[in-house]
Every structure is written in structure tokens, then in C-alpha cells.
C-alpha positions in Angstrom: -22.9 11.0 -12.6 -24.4 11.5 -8.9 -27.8 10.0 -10.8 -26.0 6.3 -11.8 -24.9 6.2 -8.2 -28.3 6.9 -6.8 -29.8 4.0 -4.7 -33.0 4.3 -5.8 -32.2 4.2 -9.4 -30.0 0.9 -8.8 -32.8 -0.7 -6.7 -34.7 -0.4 -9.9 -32.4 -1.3 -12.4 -31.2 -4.4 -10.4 -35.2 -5.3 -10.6 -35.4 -5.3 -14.3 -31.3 -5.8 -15.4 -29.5 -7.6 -12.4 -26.0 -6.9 -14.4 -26.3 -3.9 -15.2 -27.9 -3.1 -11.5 -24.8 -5.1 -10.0 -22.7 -2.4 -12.5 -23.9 0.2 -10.8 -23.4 -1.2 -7.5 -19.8 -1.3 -7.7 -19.6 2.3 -9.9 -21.5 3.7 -6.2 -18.8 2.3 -4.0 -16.2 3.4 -6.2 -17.8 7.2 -6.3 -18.7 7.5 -2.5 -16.6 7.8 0.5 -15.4 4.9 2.8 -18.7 4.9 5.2 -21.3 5.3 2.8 -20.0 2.2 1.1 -20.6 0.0 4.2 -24.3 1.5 4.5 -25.6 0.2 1.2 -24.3 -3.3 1.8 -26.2 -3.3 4.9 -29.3 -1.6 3.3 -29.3 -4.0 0.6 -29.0 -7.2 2.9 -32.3 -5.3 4.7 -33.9 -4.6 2.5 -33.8 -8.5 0.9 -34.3 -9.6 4.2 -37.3 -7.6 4.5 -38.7 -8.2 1.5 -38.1 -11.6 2.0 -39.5 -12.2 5.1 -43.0 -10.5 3.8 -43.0 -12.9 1.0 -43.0 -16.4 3.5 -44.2 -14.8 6.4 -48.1 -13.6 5.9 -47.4 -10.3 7.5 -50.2 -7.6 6.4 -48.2 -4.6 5.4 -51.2 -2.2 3.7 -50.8 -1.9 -0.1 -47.2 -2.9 0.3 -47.3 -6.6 1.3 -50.0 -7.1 -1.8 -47.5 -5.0 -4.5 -45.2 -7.9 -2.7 -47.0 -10.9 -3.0 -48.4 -10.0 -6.6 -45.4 -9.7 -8.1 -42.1 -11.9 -8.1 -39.6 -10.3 -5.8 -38.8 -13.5 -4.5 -36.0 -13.8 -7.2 -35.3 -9.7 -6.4 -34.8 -10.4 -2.4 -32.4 -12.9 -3.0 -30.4 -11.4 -5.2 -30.3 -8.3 -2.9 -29.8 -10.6 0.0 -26.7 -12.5 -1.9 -25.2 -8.8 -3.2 -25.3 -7.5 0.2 -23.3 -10.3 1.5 -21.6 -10.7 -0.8 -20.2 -6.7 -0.7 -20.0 -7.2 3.1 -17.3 -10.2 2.7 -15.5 -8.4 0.0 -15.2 -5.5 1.8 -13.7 -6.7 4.6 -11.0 -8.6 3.0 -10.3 -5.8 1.0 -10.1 -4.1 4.5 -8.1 -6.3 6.0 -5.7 -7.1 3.0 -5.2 -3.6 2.5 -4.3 -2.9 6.1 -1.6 -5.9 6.0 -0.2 -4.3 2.9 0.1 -0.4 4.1 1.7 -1.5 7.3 3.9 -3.9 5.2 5.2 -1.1 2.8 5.3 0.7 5.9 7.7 -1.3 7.7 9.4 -2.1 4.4 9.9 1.8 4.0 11.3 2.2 7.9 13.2 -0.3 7.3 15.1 0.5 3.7 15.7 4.3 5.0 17.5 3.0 8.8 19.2 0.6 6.4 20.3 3.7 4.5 21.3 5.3 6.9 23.4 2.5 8.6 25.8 2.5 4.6 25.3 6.7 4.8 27.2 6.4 8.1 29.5 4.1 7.6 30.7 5.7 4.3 30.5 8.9 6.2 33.3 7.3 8.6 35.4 5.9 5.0 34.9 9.2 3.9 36.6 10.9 6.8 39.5 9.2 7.1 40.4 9.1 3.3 40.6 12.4 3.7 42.6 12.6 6.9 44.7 10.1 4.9 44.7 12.3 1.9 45.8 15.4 4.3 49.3 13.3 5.8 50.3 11.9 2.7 53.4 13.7 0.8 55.4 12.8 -2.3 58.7 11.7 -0.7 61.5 10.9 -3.4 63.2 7.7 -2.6 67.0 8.1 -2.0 67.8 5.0 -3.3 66.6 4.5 -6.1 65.1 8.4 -7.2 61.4 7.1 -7.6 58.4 9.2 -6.2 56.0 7.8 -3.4 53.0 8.6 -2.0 53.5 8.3 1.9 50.8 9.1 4.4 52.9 7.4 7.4 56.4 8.5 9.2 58.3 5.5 7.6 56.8 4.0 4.6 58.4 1.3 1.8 59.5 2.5 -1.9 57.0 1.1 -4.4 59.8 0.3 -6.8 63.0 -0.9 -4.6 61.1 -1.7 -1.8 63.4 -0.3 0.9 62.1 1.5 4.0 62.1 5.6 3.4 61.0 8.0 5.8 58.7 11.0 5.9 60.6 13.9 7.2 56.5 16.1 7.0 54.8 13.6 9.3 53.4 15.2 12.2 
């Protein structure tokens, strides 16, 4: 695997099969950590410019600016001048998008747990007094009418004949 992502080997390859080259490209940035990535757009967008420059400038580089000149790497320093910049934009947009996103879900995250624990609270508090509720209330039988009431109060009202009773276990 650590030979498809060698630099060399996609130098060549994007010479003779620019896809496949451009493939290989992407299958480096993808294997390699964060830095390395940025390095290779840079070194392509050099090394286009470079071979660029010896191609219209007459600059005599022994044996290197006549392997140049001979051959067409016109075509080849463009495209490595494009794919650098083209990496260079891309990466940072991804960059940047990504960084908007984290600290969105970020926020979005701080923001669904204080909201949780606003309703955790406040059902807390429900909580506690239906129990304080549940601890005063008695079944007191109505003496006018003989039905049974749940009364959590001193003086409550009969469900049934609606009359006022009182709660003789109230603190």
C-alpha cells in the first residue's frame, strides 16, 4: 500500500495516465496524516511551476533543462500546476467547512445536554412534591355520604357529595 502512495511513483503515473495519477493523488491524502497532505499540494504546484518556467524561460539547467525541452512536459506542468491548486482550494474549504461543522455540533451538543438538564430539574422539583403530596394524603371516609377520599390537605371536598370533610392526620 505505502508504494501507491509514494510521490515518485504518482509523479510518474500522472505523466503517462493523468486519471489514474489524479487516483492516486487522492488515495495519498487519504492514507497520510493532516500535514503531509498540505506538503504534496505545494510540491506539486512547485514542481509545475518549475518545470514550467524551464520550458519558456531558456534557463540552462545541465542535462535536465534538455530531458525538458525534448520532451512535452508542457502538458505535464500544467496539469501539476492545476492539481496542486486545485488540492490547495479544496483543502481549505474542507478545512474551513469542517471547522464550522465541529463547532456547530459542538454547540448543538452543549446546548441539548443544559437543555436536559433544565427538564431534569424541573421534573426533579415535580418529582419532589408529588411525593411530599403522596406522604400527607390519607383515605378519610366521608361522614356524609360513607364514600372514601384521597385528602392530602386539612379540609378537603367529598368527590361524590361534594361537601367539605376534614383531615383529622394533617400535620
Amino acid at each position: 500500500m505505502i508504494i501507491l502512495a509514494n510521490i515518485f511513483l504518482i509523479l510518474i503515473v500522472l505523466y503517462f495516465i493523468p486519471f489514474l495519477g489524479i487516483c492516486l493523488f487522492i488515495f495519498r491524502k487519504f492514507y497520510y496524516k493532516n500535514h503531509q497532505r498540505k506538503f504534496d499540494n505545494y510540491l506539486f504546484l512547485i514542481i509545475g511551476l518549475f518545470i514550467f518556467i524551464i520550458n519558456k524561460v531558456n534557463i540552462s539547467i545541465p542535462y535536465l533543462s534538455s530531458i525538458i525541452k525534448t520532451t512535452n512536459f508542457l502538458n505535464y506542468s500544467k496539469r501539476l500546476i492545476i492539481l496542486g491548486v486545485i488540492f490547495i482550494i479544496i483543502d481549505y474549504l474542507a478545512k474551513n467547512i469542517l471547522g464550522n461543522m465541529t463547532n456547530f455540533v459542538k454547540n448543538y451538543i452543549n446546548e441539548s445536554e443544559q437543555q436536559d438538564l433544565k427538564i431534569k430539574a424541573k421534573n426533579d422539583l415535580i418529582m419532589q412534591e408529588k411525593r411530599e403530596k403522596a406522604k400527607n394524603t390519607t383515605y378519610i371516609k366521608c361522614p356524609y355520604c360513607g364514600a372514601d377520599n384521597l385528602i392530602s390537605e386539612k379540609i378537603g371536598i367529598c368527590n361524590y357529595c361534594r361537601r367539605k370533610i376534614t383531615n383529622q392526620k394533617e400535620n
